[in-house]
C-alpha positions as CSV (number, residue, x, y, z in Angstrom):
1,X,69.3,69.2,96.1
2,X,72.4,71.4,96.0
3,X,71.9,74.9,96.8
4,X,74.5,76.9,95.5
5,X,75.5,80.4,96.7
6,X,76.6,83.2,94.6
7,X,80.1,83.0,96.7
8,X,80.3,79.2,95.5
9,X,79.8,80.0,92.0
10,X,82.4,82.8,91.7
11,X,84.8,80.5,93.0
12,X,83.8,77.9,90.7
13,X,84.3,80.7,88.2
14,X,88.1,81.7,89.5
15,X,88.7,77.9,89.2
16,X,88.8,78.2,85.4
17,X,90.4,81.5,85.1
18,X,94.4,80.8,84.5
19,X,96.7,81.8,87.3
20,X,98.3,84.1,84.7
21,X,95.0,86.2,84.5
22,X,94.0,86.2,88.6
23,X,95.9,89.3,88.8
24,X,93.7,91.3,86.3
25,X,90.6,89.9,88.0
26,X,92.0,91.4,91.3
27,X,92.1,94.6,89.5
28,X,88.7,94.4,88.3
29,X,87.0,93.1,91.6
30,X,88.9,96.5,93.4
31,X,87.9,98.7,91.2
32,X,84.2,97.7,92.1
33,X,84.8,98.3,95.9
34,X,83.9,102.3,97.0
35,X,86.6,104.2,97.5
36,X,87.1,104.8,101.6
37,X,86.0,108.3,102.8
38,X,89.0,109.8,104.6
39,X,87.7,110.4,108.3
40,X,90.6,111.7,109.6
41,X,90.8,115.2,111.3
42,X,93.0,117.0,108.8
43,X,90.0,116.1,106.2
44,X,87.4,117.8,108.1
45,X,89.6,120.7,108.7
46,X,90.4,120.7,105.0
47,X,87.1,120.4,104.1
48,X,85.7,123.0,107.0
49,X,88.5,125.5,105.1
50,X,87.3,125.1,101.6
51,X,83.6,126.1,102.5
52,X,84.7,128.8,104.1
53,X,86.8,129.8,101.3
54,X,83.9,129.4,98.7
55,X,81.6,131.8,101.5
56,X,84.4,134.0,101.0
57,X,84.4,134.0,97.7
58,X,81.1,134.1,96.7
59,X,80.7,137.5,99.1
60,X,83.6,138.9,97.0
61,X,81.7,138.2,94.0
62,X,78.6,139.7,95.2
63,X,80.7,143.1,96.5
């Protein structure tokens, strides 16, 4: 009995797809992928800043 893997059977499946259409299927298997969550410094600082912007704002909207 073969047991076959879900890796094995998309290659099987990219075995049949024409080399001319691998670079769409590229495309769509990226798109699937989350997009990475910037963890840099800048971002918290950015991120830090536009709360504080929005506390500002909402107290100038209650005044």
């Amino acid at each position: 009995m073969t047991v076959t893997t879900l890796r094995d059977e998309l290659d099987a499946a990219l075995d049949q797809i024409p080399e001319t259409d691998l670079a769409k299927v590229l495309v769509l298997v990226r798109s699937l992928q989350p997009a990475p969550q910037p963890t840099a410094p800048i971002w918290q600082a950015y991120q830090d800043s536009k709360q504080e912007r929005q506390a500002v704002d909402r107290h100038l909207a209650d005044a």
